[in-house]
Structures are given as structure tokens and as C-alpha cells.
N, C-alpha and C positions, 0 to 999 in steps of 0.2 A: 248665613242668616244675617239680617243686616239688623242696624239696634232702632230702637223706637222709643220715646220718650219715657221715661222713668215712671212709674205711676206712685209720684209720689206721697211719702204717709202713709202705704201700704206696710201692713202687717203681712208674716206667712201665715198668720188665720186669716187673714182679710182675702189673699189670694187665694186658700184652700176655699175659701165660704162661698167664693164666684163660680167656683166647679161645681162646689155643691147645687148651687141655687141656678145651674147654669146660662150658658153665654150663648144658646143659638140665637135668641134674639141681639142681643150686644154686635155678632160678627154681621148680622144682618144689617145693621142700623148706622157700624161704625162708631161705636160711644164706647167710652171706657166704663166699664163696671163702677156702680158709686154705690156699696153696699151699706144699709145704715148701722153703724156704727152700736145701737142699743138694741140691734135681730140680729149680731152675728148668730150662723149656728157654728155646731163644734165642727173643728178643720177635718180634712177627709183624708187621710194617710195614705190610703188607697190610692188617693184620685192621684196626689202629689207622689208618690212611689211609682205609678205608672209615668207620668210626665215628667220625672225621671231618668227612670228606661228610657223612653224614647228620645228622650237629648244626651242622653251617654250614648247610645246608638247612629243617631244623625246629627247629633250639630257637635260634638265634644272637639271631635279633628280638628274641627276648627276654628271652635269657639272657647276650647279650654274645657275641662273636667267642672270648672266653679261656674265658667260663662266669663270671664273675666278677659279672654280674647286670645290672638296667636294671630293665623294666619285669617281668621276673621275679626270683627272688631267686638269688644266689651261689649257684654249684653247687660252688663250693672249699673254702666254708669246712665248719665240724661244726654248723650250725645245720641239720638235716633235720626238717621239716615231719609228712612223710609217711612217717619209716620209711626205714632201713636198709641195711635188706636187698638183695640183687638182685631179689628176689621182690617188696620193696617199689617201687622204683625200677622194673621192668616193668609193675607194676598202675597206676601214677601214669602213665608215659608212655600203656598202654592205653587208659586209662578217662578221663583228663582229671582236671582239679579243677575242680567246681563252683563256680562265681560267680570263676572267675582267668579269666586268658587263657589257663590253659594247658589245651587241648583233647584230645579223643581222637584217638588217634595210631596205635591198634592197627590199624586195619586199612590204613594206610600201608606196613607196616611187617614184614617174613618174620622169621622166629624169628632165624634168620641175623643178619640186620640188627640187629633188637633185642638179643643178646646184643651185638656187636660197638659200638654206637651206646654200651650201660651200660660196659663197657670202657674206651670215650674217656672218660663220664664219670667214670670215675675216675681215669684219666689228668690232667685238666686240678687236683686238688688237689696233683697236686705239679708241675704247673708254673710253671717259674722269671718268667714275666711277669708279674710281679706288678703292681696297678693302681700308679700311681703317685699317686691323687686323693688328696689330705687336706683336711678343712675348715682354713679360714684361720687362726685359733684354738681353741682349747677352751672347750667351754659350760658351762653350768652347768645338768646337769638340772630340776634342783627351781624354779630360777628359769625354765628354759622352760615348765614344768608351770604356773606362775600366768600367763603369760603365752598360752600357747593355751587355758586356760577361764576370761582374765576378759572378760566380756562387754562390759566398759566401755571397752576397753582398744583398742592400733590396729588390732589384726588381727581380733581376735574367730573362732580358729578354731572355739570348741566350735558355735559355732552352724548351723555344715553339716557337722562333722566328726563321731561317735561315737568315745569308749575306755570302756572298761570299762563301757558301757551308758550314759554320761554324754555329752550334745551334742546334736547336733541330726542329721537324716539326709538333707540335702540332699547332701554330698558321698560319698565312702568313707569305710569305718569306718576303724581306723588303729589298731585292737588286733593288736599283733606285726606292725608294720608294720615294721621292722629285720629282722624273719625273713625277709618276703616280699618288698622289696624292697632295690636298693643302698645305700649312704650316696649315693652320685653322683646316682642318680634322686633320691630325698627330696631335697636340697640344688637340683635344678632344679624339680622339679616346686613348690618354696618360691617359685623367683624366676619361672620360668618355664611357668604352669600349663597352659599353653596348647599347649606342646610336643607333647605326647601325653597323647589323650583316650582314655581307652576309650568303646570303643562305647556302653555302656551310662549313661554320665555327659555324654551328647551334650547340649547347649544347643540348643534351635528356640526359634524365634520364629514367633507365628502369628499372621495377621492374618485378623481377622473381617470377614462383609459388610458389621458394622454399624461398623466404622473400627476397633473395639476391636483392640490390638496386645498380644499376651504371650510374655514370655519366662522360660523355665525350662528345667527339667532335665524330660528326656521320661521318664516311669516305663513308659508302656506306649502303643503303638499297632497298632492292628487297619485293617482296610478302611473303617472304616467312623467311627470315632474316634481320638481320640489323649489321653492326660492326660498332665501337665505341672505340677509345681512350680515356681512362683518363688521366688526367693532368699531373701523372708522366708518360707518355709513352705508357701505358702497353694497350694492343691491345686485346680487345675481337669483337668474332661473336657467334653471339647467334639467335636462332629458334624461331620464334614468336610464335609457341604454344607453347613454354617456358615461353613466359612472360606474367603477366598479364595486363601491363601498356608499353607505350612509352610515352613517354611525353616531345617536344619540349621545352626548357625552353629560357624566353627572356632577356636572362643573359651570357653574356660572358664567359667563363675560366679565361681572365686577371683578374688580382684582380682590384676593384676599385679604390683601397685607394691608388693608385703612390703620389696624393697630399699630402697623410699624411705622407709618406715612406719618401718622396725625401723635399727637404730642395730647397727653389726655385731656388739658381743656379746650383741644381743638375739636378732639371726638365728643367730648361734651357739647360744647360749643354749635357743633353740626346738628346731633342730636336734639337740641334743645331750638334750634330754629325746625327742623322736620318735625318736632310736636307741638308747634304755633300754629302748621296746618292744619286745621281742624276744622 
């Protein structure tokens, strides 16, 4: 689920009152609910208990238990991706966002449920749980920035990473990657890349009749073949009655050791330029 602008000044009565008073016209029109402030009526526990439910159900994996982000991005803060609006925020759960995790939901999901479900989500920017996570120190961008594209250097991130069209495209790109995901995720996914893999960044290993054995990043597989990057670049497709194994592996290509590599205000330092991108 991607984020949309903060509707700020909202109360959780002001967000319950918009269910109550409902939003089929709002998502029709595109407008953010502007309830007057001297007609709230009383909040609907109900409506926000059900909306709820269904974000611990479909967006928590990956938007966090609070909404505060993970493997998707903060749904608390004003960093919004996709727009807005409630009408923004229904076409994004609908439709999905191409190349995220975040999928098509429309047809899960009764008009009901959808207005009531964008409701909680606005509920959760003024809630009082706030993360408690900080990095250890403060970094220093411009020094992170020599430090993930020099090639010479310990981590050598440009070489599987892309920003701003610069790197390499073994891993995920990593332009406005502070929008789409949390500081908490980027800071493990640093030490720990192994954690969580998307699908699509899956590591095989495949072994030939002829002994030959490779491993990379899967780009594509059919019934009948599969291709595969290895880590310096180099691009094979190969015939399944060629091999005698595939074997998904639950292990990333980044190395794990960055904690051992980088010297903490280096890992800071890294950190602290990757959430400039935003």
C-alpha cells in the first residue's frame, strides 16, 4: 500500500465522523473529506474496529502493526507516493502498485470495507505509538554518498544497486527509497539482507549435467528455461533438460558482513545518505 498525503489536523473523531457521515461521494469526486468541525458527530468504534481488521489482515505484513512501515513505506507520515486523496488512496489499494509488494486488493474488498479500512488509515497518523527506533548516531550524507558509489571501496554498493540511473542492476534500484520504505527496514536490510527477500530478487543456484554450477539472481523462468544473473553481471539462460538441479537459495547476493566492513559512522554515514532519498 503506498502512502498519500497526511490529512493534516485530523482528529480519530474527525476520521471516525467521515465513515460515519460517509465517503461514497468523497472517492467519486477525489476530494479529501473536510468535516465541520462544530457537526462532528460521535466516532463510530464499530466502523474503526472493522478498519482495523482489515489492515491487520491485508496491509500489517507490510506496512507494520501501527502503519509506521517495514517492507512497505510509513502510512503516518506526509511522505504520499501516490496521491492524497481518498480517491487516491482507493485506486492504490484497488489497483496495486506495479513492481511493489503492494498488490491488487479491489476485489477483496466491498465498498463498505474500503471506505472504513481508508478511515483507519487515517486514523493511525495520529496515533500516539510512536516507533521508538533511532539510528545509533547521526551520519553524514554526502560522506555516505562516496561511500556507496566508490567501487574501490568495502561495500561497493553501486555495483548491484541503481540511483538516479547510476550502478549497476543486480539488486533493487534505491531512488526514493526513504519514501517507500522505513528507516528500521533500510538499517536491517544494511546488516541483515537476508531477512526478507522479495520474490522477485530470489538467489538459485543451478547445477548442470555437465557439473557446471551457477548462482545468481533469477530474472526470468518459463517451463522450459530459466535465466539468471551472477553477481558480477554476466547473464545466462539455460534449458531445463540441461540441468540437473534448481535450487532457490534463502540468501541474498549482498554480502552480510557490512557490520564488519564499515566502522559505525560509516554505517551511519551510509544510512544517513540512503534516507536523503526520499
Amino acid at each position: 500500500m503506498s502512502r498519500s498525503v497526511r490529512a493534516r489536523g485530523w482528529s480519530l473523531r474527525a476520521a471516525a465522523t467521515s465513515i460515519v457521515l460517509g465517503w461514497a461521494g468523497v472517492l467519486a469526486v477525489g476530494q479529501s473529506p473536510k468535516p465541520d468541525p462544530d457537526k462532528l458527530a460521535a466516532p463510530d468504534p464499530a466502523a474503526l474496529a472493522e478498519g482495523q481488521a482489515l489492515f491487520r489482515g491485508l496491509c500489517s505484513g507490510c506496512h507494520g502493526g501501527a502503519g509506521r512501515g517495514g517492507k512497505g513505506p510509513d502510512l503516518t507520515d506526509d511522505k504520499w507516493l501516490h496521491g492524497g486523496t481518498d480517491a487516491d488512496i482507493a485506486h492504490t489499494i484497488q489497483n496495486g502498485v506495479p513492481g511493489t509488494t503492494m498488490k491488487k486488493l479491489g476485489d477483496a474488498l466491498k465498498p463498505d470495507q474500503l471506505r472504513r479500512l481508508i478511515g483507519y488509515i487515517h486514523s493511525l497518523a495520529r496515533s500516539p505509538s510512536e516507533s521508538t527506533w533511532k539510528p545509533y548516531i547521526p551520519g553524514d550524507p554526502a560522506a555516505g554518498r562516496k561511500i556507496f558509489f566508490d567501487l574501490k571501496g568495502k561495500v561497493q554498493c553501486a555495483r548491484c544497486h541503481t540511483i538516479g540511473g547510476e550502478g549497476g542492476r543486480i539488486g533493487p534500484g534505491l531512488d526514493r527509497i526513504a519514501a517507500r520504505r522505513s528507516p528500521e527496514f533500510i538499517m536491517e536490510s544494511i546488516l541483515e539482507p537476508s531477512r526478507d527477500i522479495a520474490p522477485e530478487y530470489e538467489t538459485v543456484a543451478v547445477a548442470g549435467k555437465d557439473g557446471r554450477v551457477l548462482t545468481g539472481l533469477r530474472i526470468n523462468e518459463t517451463n522450459f528455461n530459466i535465466q539468471l544473473r551472477e553477481e558480477n553481471g554476466r547473464f545466462h539462460s539455460l534449458m531445463k533438460r540441461d540441468l540437473e538441479e534448481v535450487k532457490v537459495l534463502k540468501k541474498s547476493l549482498m554480502p552480510e558482513n557490512f557490520g564488519d566492513l564499515l566502522t559505525v559512522k560509516e554505517l551511519h554515514d551510509l544510512f544517513a545518505y540512503l534516507m536523503s532519498l526520499g
